[in-house]
C-alpha positions in Angstrom: 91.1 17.0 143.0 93.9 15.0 141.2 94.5 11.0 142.5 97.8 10.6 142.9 98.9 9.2 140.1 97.5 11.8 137.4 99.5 14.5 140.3 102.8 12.3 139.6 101.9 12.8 135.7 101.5 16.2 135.3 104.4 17.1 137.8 106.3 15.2 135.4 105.5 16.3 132.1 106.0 20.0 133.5 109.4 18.6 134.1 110.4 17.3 130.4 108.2 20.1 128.8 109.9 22.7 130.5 113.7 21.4 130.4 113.0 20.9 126.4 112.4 24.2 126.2 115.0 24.9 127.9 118.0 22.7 126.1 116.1 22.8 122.6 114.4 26.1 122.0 116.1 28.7 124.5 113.1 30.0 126.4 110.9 29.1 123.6 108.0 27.0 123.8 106.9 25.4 120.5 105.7 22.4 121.9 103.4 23.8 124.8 100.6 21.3 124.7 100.7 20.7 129.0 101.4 24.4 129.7 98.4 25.5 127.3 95.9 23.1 128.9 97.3 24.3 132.5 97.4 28.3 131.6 93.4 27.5 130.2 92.8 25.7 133.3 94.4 28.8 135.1 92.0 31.2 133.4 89.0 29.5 133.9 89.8 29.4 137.4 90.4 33.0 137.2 87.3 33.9 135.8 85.4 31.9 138.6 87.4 33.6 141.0 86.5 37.4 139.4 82.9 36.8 140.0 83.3 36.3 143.6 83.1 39.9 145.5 83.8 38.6 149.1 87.4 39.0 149.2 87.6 36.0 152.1 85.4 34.1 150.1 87.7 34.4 147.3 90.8 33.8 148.9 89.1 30.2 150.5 88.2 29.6 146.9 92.3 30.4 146.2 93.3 28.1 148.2 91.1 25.4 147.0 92.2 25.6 143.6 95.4 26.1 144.1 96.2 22.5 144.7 95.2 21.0 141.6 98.0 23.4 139.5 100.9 22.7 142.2 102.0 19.3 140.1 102.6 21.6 137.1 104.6 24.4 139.6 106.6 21.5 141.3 107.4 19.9 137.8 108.9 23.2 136.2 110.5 23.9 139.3 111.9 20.4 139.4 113.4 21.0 136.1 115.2 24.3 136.8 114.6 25.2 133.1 115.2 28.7 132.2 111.8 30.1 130.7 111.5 33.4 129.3 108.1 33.7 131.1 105.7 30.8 132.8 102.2 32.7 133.9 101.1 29.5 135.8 103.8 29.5 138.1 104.0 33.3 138.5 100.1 33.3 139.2 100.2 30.6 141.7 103.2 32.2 143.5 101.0 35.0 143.9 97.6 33.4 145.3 100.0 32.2 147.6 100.7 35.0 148.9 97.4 36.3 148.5 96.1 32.9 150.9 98.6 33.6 153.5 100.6 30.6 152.6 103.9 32.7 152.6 106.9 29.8 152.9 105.1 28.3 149.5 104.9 31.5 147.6 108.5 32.2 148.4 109.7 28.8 147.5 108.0 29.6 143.7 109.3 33.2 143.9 113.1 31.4 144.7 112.9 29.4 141.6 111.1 32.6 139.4 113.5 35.5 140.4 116.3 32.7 140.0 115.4 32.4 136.2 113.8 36.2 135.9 110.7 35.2 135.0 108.1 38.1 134.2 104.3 38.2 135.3 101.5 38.1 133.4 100.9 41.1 131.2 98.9 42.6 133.4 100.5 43.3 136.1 103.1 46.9 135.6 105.3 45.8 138.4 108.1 43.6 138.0 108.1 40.0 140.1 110.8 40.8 142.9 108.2 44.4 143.5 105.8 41.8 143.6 107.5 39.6 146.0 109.0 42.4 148.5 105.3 44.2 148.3 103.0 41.4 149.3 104.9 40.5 152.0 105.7 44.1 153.2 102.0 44.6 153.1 100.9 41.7 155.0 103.2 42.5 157.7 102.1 45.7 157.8 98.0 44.1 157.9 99.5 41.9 161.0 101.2 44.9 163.0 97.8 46.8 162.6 96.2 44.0 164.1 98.8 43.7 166.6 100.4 40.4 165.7 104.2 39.9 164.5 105.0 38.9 161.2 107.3 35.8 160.8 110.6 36.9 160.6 112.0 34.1 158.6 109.5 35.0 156.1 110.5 38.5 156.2 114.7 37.7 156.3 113.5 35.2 152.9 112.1 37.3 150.7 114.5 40.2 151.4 117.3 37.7 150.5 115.2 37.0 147.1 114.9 40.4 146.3 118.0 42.5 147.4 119.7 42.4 144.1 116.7 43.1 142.1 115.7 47.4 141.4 112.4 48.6 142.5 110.6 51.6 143.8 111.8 52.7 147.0 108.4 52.9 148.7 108.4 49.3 148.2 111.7 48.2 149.1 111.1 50.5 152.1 107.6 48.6 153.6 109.7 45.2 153.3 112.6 46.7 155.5 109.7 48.2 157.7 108.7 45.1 158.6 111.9 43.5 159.2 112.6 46.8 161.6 109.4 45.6 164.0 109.9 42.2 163.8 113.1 42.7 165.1 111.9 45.6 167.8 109.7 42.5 168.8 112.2 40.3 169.8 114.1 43.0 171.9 117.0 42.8 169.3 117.2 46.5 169.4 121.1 47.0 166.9 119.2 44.9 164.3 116.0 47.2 164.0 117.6 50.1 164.8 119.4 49.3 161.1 116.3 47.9 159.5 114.0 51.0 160.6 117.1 53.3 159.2 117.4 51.9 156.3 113.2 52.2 155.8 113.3 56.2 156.5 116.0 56.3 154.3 114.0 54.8 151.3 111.0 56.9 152.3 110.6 59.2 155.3 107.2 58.9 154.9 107.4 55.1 155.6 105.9 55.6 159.1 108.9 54.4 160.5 110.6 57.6 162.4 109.2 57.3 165.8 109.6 53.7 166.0 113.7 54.8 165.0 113.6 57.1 167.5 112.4 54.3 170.2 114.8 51.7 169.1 117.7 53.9 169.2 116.5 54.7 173.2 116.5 51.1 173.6 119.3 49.8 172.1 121.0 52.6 174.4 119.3 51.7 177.2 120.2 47.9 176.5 123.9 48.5 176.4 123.9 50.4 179.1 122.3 48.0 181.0 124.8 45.2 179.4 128.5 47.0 178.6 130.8 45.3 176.7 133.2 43.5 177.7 136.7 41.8 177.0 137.0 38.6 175.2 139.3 35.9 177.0 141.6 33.4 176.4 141.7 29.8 178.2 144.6 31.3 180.4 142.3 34.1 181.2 144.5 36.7 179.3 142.5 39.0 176.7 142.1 38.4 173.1 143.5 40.9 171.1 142.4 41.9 167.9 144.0 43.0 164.3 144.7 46.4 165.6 146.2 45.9 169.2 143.5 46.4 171.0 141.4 44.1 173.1 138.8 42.5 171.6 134.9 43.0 173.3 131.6 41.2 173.7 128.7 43.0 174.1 125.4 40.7 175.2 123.3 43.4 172.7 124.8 41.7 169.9 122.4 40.0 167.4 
């Protein structure tokens, strides 16, 4: 484990290193003594972490290491350098998502997808797949086990992602997710359009019936709770653009 002091070093060479790459060299990094000795650090770790077969034992051994290469993540991130590729900070983004620690991967992924940085070699799929997959797919382990996902989460990386292109299979788990979170919390209008937009990716998403119930829902719930007009102070309606009076409906999300 780093002291304090050698965490404070490292965090901010990254820094320098990374923004003279940056200004100087374009993406280029001649001068890559502290991102060599982290990436070696990084594959040594990973080799230690390949020989384990338990996959919870590997993922406590994740999140033990983990740790010592976040003064190196912060320090580029911190910088806001524009690298052409940094497989540190793509790796760690992942084994956090791959530890559960989901509000830390994203912050990495915010700064990655922000400078379109690529992942390692050998990974085919591009970092916003990666990004809108993982969580997708943990969502989808929670709801199996009958637990919600965080919504927030959810709402975060879809925001990341939405401009990027990717397979609609994947795109389709993320808005999946963000359809039963949603069904959860009763809001019926908002996972009615999630799960729509899911089937529409892929049918196959295993989304249809849980359409089908949110649409009886959300028709239940504004039948139960009509809309109604929107007042002024003097009690007279407010009108909208087109003349007609304007409504509040208590389904609204």
């Amino acid at each position: 484990m780093l002291s304090p002091a050698a965490r404070h070093r490292l965090n901010a060479l990254a820094a320098k290193e990374a923004a003279k790459a940056d200004n100087e060299y374009g993406g280029v990094r001649p001068d890559a003594s502290i991102y060599q000795l982290q990436l070696n650090e990084l594959k040594n770790d990973h080799h230690i972490l390949r020989s384990i077969q338990s996959e919870n034992e590997r993922a406590l051994a994740k999140s033990e290491v983990i740790p010592k290469h976040m003064p190196y993540v912060d320090g580029v991130i911190t910088s806001d350098a524009k690298l052409e590729s940094d497989d540190v900070v793509t790796t760690i983004m992942l084994w956090c998502f791959d530890i559960g620690s989901f509000k830390e991967g994203l912050r990495i992924a915010d700064y990655a997808l922000k400078h379109n940085l690529k992942m390692p070699d050998a990974f085919s799929r591009s970092t916003a797949a990666i990004v809108a997959e993982e969580i997708g797919n943990a969502a989808r382990i929670q709801f199996k086990a009958g637990e919600i996902f965080d919504l927030q989460v959810l709402l975060k990386a879809n925001t990341l992602t939405t401009s990027f292109d990717m397979h609609d299979e994947i795109r389709a788990k993320l808005y999946l997710a963000i359809g039963r979170a949603y069904m959860h919390l009763e809001k019926y209008a908002s996972a009615v359009e999630f799960l729509a937009l899911a089937v529409k990716r892929n049918e196959n998403c295993g989304g249809k019936t849980e359409l089908q119930k949110a649409e009886k829902l959300l028709k239940g719930q504004i039948e139960a709770h009509p809309a109604t007009p929107l007042l002024n102070l003097n009690g007279s309606p407010v009108v909208n653009d087109f003349g007609s009076d304007a409504l509040h409906s208590e389904t609204s999300n």
